[in-house]
TIRO-2110 file (N, C-alpha, C; in Angstrom, 1 decimal):
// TIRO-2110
-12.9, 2.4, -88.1, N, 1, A
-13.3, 1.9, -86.8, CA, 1, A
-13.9, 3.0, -86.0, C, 1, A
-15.2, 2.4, -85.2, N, 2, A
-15.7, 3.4, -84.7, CA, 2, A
-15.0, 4.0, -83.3, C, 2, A
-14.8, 5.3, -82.4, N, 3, A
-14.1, 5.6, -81.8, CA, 3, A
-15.5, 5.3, -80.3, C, 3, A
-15.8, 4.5, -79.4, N, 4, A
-16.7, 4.7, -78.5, CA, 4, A
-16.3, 5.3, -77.2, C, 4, A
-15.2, 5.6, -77.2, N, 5, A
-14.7, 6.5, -75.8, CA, 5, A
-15.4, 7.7, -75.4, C, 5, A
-15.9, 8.6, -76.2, N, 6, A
-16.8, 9.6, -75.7, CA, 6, A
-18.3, 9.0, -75.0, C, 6, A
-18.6, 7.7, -75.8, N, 7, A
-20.6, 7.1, -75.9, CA, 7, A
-19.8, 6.7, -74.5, C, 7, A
-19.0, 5.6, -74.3, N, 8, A
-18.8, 5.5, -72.5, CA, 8, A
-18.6, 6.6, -71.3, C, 8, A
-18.0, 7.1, -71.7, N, 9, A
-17.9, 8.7, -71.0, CA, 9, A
-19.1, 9.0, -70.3, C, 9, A
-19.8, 9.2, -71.5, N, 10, A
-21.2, 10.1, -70.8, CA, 10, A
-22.3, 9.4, -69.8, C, 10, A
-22.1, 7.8, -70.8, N, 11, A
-22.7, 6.9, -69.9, CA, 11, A
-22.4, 6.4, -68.6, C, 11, A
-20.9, 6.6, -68.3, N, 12, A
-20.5, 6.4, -67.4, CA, 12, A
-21.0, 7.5, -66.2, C, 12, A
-20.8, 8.8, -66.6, N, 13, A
-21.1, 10.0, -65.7, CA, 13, A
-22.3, 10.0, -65.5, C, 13, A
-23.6, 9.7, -66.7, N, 14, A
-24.6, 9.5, -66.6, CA, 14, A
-25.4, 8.6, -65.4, C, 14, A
-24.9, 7.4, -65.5, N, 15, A
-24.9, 6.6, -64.3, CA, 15, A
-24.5, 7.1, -62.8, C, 15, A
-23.8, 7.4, -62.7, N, 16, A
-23.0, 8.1, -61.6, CA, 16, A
-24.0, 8.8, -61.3, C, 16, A
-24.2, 9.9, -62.0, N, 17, A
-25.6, 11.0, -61.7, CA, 17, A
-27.1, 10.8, -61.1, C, 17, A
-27.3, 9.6, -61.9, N, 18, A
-28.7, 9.0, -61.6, CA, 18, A
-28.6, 8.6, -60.5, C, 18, A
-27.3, 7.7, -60.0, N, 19, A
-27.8, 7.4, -58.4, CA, 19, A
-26.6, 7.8, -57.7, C, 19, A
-26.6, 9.5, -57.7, N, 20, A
-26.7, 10.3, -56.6, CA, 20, A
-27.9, 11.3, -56.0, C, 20, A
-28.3, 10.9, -54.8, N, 21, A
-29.9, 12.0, -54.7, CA, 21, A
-29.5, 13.1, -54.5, C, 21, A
-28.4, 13.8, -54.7, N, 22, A
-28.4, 15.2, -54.7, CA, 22, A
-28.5, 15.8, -56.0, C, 22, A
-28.6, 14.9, -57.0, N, 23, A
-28.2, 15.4, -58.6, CA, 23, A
-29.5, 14.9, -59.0, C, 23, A
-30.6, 16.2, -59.4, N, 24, A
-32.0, 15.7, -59.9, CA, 24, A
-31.6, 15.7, -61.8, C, 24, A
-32.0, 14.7, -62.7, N, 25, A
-32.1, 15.0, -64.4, CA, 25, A
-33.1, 15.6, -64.7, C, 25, A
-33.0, 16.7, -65.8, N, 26, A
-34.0, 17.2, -66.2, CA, 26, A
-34.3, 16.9, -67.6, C, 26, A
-35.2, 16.3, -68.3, N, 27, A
-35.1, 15.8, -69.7, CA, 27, A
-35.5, 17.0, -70.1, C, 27, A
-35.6, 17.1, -71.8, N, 28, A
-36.2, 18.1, -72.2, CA, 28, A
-36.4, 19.3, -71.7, C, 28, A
-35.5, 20.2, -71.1, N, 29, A
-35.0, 21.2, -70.7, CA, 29, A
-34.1, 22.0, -71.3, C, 29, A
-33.8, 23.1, -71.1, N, 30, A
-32.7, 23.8, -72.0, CA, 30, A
-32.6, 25.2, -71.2, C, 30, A
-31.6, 25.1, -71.0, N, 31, A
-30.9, 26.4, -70.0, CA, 31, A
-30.7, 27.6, -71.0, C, 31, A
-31.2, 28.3, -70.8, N, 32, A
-31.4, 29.6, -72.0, CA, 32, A
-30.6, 30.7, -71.3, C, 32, A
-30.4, 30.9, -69.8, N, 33, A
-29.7, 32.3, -69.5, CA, 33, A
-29.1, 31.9, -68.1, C, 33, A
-28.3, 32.4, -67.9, N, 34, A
-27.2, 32.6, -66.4, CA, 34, A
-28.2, 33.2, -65.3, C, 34, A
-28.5, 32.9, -64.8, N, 35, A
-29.0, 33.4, -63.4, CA, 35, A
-28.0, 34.6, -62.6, C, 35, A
-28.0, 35.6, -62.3, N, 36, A
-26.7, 36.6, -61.5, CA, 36, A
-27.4, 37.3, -60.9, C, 36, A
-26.6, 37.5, -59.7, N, 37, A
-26.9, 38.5, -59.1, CA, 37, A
-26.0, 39.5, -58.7, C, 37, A
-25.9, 40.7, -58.1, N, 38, A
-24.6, 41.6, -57.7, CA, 38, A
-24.3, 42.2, -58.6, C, 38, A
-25.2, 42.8, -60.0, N, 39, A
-24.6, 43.3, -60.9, CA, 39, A
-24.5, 45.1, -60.5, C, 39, A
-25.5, 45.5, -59.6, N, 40, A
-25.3, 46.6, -58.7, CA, 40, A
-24.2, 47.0, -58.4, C, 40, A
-23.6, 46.0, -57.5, N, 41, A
-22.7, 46.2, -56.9, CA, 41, A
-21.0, 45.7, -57.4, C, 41, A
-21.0, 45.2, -58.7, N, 42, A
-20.3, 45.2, -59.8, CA, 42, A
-19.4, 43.5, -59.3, C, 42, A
-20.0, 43.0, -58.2, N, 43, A
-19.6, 41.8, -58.1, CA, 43, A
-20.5, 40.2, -58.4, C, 43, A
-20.6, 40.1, -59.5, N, 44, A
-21.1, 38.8, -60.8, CA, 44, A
-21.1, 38.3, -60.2, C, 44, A
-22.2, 37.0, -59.4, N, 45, A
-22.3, 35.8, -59.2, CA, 45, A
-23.3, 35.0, -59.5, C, 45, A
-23.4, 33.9, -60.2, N, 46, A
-24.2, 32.6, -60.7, CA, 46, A
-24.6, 32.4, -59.9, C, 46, A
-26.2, 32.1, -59.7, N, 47, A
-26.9, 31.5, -58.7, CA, 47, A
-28.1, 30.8, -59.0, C, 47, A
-27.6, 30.1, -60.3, N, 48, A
-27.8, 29.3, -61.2, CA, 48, A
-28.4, 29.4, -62.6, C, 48, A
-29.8, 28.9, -63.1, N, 49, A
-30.1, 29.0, -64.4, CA, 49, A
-31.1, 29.3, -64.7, C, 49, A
-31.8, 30.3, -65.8, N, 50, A
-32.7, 30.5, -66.4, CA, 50, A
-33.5, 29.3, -67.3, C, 50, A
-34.5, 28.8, -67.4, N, 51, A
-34.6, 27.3, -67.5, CA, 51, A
-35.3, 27.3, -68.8, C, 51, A
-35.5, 26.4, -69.8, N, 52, A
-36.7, 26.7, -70.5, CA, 52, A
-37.2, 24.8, -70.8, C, 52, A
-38.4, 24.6, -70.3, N, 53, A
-39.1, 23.5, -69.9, CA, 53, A
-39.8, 23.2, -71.3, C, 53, A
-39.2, 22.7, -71.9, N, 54, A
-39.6, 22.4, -73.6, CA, 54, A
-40.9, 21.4, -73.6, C, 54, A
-41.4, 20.3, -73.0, N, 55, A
-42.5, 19.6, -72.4, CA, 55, A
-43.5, 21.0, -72.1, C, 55, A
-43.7, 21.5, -71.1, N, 56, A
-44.2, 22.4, -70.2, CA, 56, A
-44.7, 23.6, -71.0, C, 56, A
-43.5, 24.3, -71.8, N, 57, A
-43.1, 25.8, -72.7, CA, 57, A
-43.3, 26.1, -71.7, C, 57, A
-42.8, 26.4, -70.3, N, 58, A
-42.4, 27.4, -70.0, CA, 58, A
-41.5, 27.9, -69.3, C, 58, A
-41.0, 29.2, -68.9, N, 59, A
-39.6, 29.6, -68.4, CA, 59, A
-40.1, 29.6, -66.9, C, 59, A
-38.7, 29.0, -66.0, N, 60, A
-38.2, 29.2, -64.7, CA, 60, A
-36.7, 29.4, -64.5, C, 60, A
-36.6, 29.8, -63.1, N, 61, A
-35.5, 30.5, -62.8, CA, 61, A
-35.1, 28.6, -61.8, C, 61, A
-34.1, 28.0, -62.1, N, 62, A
-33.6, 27.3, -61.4, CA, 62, A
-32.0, 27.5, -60.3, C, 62, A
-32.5, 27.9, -59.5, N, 63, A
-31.2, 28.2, -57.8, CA, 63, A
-30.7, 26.6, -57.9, C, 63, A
-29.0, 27.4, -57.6, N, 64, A
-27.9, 26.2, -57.7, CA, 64, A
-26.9, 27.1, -56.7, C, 64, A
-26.6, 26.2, -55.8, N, 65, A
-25.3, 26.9, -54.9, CA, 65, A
-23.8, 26.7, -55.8, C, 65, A
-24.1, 26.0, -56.9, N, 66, A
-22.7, 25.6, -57.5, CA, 66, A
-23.8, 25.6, -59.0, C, 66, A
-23.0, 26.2, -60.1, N, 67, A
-23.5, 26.1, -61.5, CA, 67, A
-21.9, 25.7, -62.4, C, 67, A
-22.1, 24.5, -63.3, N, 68, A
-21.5, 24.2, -64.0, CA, 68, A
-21.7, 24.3, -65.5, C, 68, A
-20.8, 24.9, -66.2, N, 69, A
-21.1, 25.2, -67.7, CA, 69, A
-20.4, 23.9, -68.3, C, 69, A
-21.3, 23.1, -69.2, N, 70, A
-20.5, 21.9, -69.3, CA, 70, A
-20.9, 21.9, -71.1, C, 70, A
-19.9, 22.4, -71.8, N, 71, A
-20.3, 22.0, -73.4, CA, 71, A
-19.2, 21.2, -74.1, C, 71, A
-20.3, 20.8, -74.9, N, 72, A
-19.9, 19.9, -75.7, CA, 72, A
-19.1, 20.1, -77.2, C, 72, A
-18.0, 19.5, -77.8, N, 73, A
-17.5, 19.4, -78.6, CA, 73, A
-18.2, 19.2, -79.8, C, 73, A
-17.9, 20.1, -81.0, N, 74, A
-18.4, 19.3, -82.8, CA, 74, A
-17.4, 18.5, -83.2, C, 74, A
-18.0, 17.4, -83.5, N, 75, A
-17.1, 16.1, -83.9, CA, 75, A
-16.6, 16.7, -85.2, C, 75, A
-15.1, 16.2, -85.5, N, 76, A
-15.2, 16.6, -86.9, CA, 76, A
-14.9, 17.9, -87.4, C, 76, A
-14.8, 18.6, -86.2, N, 77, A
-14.7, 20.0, -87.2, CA, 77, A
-13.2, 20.0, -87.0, C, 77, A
-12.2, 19.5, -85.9, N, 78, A
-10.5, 19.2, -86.9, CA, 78, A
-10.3, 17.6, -87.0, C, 78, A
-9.4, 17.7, -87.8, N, 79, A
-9.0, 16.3, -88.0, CA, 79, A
-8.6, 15.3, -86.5, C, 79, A
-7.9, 15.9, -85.9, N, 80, A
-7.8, 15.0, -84.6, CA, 80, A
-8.8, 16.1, -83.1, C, 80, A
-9.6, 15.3, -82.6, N, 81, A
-10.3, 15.8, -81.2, CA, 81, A
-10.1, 14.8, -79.9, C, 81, A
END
C-alpha cells in the first residue's frame, strides 16, 4: 500500500504558500550558494541566496531577512523513514 502522507504534506504547505503574498514561488530555480556577510568580522550571517535561474541560465544573488534550509529526505534508503 502506497504511503501518501508525505504527497499531502507538501501539497498542503504548497497551497498555504501560494496564497500568502509575502511568499513569491520560483519554478525552475536552484539555490546554488548561501549568501553571507560578516566573514571580516568573523560574525556569519545569511542574507539569503545565491540563485541559479535554470529557464534564464543565469546567476543572481536573492536578499531574504530570514533564509530557510529546507531538505529533503531519500525514500528508501532505511527501512522505516
Amino acid at each position: 500500500a502506497a504511503d501518501l502522507t508525505g504527497r499531502e504534506i507538501e501539497r498542503t504547505l504548497l497551497d498555504a504558500a501560494a496564497g500568502d503574498p509575502n511568499i513569491e514561488i520560483r519554478e525552475d530555480h536552484l539555490a546554488v550558494e548561501l549568501a553571507v556577510v560578516g566573514e571580516d568580522a568573523g560574525g556569519h550571517r545569511c542574507t539569503g541566496a545565491v540563485v541559479l535561474d535554470l529557464d534564464g541560465d543565469r546567476l543572481y544573488t536573492c536578499r531574504a531577512r530570514f533564509t530557510l534550509l529546507a531538505t529533503g529526505g531519500l525514500g528508501r534508503v532505511y527501512r522505516h523513514t
